[in-house]
N, C-alpha and C positions, 0 to 999 in steps of 0.2 A: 347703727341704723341711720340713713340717713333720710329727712324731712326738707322738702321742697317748698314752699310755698307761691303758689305762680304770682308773678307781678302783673299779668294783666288781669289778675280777676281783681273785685271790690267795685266800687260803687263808680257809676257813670256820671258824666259832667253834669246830669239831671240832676238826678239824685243829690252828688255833693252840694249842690245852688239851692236847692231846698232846705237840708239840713242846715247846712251854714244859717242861709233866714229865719229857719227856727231858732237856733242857738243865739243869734244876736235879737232877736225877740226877746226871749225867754231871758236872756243877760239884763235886759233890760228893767226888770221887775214885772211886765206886763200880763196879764193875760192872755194866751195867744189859743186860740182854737186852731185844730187842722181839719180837713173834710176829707175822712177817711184815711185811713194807714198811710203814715208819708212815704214809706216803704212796707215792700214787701218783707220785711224782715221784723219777727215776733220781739229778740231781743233786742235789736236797736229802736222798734217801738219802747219798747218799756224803758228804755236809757232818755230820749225824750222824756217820756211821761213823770218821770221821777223828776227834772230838769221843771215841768209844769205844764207840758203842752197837756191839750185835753182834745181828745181824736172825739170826732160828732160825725153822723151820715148827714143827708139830707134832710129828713124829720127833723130830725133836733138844729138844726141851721136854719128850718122855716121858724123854729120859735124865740130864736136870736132876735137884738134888737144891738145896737153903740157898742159892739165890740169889734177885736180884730178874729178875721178869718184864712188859715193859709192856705192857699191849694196848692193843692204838691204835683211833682214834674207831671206827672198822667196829663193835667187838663183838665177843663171842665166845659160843660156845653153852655151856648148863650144863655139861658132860664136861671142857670146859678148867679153868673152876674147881676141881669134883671132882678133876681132875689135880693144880691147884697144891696142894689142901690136901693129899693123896696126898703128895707129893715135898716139901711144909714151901716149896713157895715163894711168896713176896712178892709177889703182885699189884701192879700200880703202874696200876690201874683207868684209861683215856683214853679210854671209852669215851662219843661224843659223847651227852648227856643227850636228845637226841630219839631218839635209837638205843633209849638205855636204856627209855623209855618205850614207845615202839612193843614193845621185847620183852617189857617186865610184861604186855600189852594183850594180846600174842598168847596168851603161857603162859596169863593167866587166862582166855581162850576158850577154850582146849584143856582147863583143867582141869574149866574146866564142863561139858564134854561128857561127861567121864569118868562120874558116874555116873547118868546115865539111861541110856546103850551098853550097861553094862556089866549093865543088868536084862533086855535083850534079847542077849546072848552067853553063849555055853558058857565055862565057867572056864577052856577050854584055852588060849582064842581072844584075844588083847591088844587091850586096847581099837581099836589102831587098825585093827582088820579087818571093821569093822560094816560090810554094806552099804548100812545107811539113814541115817548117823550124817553128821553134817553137814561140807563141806569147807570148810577153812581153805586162804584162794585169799592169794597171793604174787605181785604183782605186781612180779618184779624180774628180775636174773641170775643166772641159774645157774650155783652156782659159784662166786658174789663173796662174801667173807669177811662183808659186812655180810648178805647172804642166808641163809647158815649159819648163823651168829647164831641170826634168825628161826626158820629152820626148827627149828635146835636144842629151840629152846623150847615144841614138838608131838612131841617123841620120832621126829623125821624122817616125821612123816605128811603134813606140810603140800604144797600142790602150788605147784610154782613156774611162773606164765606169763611167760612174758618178752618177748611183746610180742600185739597186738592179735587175730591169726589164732591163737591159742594156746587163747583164751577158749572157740573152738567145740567144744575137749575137753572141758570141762568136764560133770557129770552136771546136767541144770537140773529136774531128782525130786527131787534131793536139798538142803539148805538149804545156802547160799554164805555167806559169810564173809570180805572182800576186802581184803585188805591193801595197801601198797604199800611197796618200797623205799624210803628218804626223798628218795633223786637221781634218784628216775626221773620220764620226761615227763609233769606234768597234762592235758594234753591229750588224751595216750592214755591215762589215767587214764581221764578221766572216760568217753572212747571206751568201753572196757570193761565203764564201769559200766552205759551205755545200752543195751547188749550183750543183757547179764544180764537187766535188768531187764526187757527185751522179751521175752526169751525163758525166764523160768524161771517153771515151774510153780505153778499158785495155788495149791497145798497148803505150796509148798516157802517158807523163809523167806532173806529178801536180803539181806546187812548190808554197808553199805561202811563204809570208815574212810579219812577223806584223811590218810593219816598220812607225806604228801612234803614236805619240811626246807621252808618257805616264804625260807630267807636262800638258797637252791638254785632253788627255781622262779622266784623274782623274779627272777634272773639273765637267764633268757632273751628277757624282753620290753627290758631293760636293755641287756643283749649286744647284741642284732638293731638296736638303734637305733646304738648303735656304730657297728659293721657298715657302715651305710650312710652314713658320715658319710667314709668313706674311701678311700681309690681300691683301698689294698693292706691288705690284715688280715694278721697276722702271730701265729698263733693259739700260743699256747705251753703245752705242756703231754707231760706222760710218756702213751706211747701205751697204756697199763694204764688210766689211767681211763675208767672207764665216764660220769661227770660229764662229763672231757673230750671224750668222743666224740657228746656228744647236743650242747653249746654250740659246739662247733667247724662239728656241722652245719648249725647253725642260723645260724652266720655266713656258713658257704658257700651257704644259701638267700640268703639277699639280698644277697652280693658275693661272684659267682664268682669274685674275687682272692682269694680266701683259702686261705692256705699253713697246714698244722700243722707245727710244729717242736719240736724237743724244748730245742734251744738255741742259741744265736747263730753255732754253729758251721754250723749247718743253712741259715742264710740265703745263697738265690744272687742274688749281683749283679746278675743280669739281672733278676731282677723290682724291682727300683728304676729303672728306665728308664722315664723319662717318668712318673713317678711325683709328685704333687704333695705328697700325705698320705700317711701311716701309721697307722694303727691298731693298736698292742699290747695283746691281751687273755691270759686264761687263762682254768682251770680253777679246782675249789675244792680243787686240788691243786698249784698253780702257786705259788711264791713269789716276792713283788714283787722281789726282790733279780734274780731271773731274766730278767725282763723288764727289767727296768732296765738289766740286760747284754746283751741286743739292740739296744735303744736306744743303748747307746753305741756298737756293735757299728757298726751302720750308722754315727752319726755321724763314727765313726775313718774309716771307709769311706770315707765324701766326704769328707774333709780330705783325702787323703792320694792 
């Protein structure tokens, strides 16, 4: 039987910039908090936490005081900062550099809005309650820490769609403004953009911005050729990512054999029956050590 293991799946230049700073934290004897799951991945959680990181949400960050804090590639919105300097704590910034840029790009849309609104509002009234003043559109999840971020960066005005049927709320009077999550699907990206563009008024103004992580989109056409090269796909990844839930799809499109697993523990016997190949993929949450322990997983299987 033969076992493939794809080389593009496993962890994104995020991802690996973050861990790495955890590890050389943690090397270091220190203390290190993270604010929320560095990744989406249960067991390479727990490979940190044994290592000493100690994962905290927001709550338990408001009751910090002199220690260190990491944020992991997702981002964080300006109030978390505001917080650390508040409490005297240590940023330990892993936040992935497309991230970061996509949120300069937002802020500085949202800041330009502010004063022309603000010559058509009552002093009561906070910028974001115009109702001619233009929408900052969010193409992601709601809800996903890397989304936050974003929205953070509009004082929570911005609107989140989160998938293609979502766009019909939109106001098309008023000027659009289109952002995207950097993991979510080009495809229905640009669906979206076609949307708009048909349907929004000649007065009104249209801006997109393809600002989806391209070492993330290239995955997909990469994956799917995978995919088909194998009788059984054996998709591996923590069921939290949203990454993983669009690439896992997208291998069950072109080989209905495709199993998600979280770990080699999850593999049933019976789907190796009459099986020639193998396929082991992930996410950009997935760490090759992981797959590599499926891989062996099965091979102890047939020896034995």
């Amino acid at each position: 039987m033969e076992i493939e293991i794809d080389k593009g799946s496993g962890f994104c230049f995020g991802v690996t910039t973050a861990i790495q700073k955890a590890e050389e934290e943690l090397a270091s004897g220190a203390t290190l908090y993270c604010l929320g799951d560095i990744v989406h991945n249960g067991m390479e959680c727990e490979r940190l936490r044994q290592m000493g990181l100690v994962t905290i949400d927001h709550d338990q960050m408001r009751q910090l005081h002199d220690v260190k804090v990491l944020l992991r590639a997702h981002g964080e919105p300006p109030e978390t900062y505001e917080l650390a300097r508040q409490n005297n704590i240590e940023i330990i910034d892993a936040t992935c550099p497309v991230v970061l840029q996509l949120q300069k790009r937002i802020k500085k849309q949202y800041l330009s809005q502010i004063p022309s609104t603000l010559e058509h509002l009552p002093a009561s009234m906070p910028p974001s309650c115009g109702a001619g003043e233009a929408q900052i559109v969010i193409f992601g999840k709601k809800g996903h820490a890397e989304v936050l971020g974003l929205v953070g960066q509009t004082q929570s005005t911005a609107i989140v769609i989160e998938s293609f049927d979502d766009v019909k709320k939109l106001d098309f009077t008023r000027d659009i403004y289109l952002y995207s999550q950097t993991t979510k699907s080009l495809d229905e990206f640009h669906r979206i953009i076609d949307y708009i563009q048909t349907h929004i008024t000649p007065h009104a103004t249209f801006r997109s911005f393809d600002t989806i992580c391209r070492s993330v989109a290239n995955r997909m056409p990469n994956i799917s050729q995978f995919a088909t090269r194998h009788d059984l796909i054996l998709f591996v990844c923590g069921r939290k990512s949203s990454n993983g839930k669009v690439l896992f799809n997208e291998c069950l499109r072109v080989n209905a054999n495709t199993h998600l697993i979280e770990g080699p523990e999850e593999i049933d016997s019976s789907w190796l029956e009459g099986i020639q190949t193998i396929g082991i993929c992930g996410a950009t949450s997935t760490p090759k050590w992981l797959m590599e322990q499926c891989r062996d997983a099965i091979q102890l299987s047939l020896s034995t």
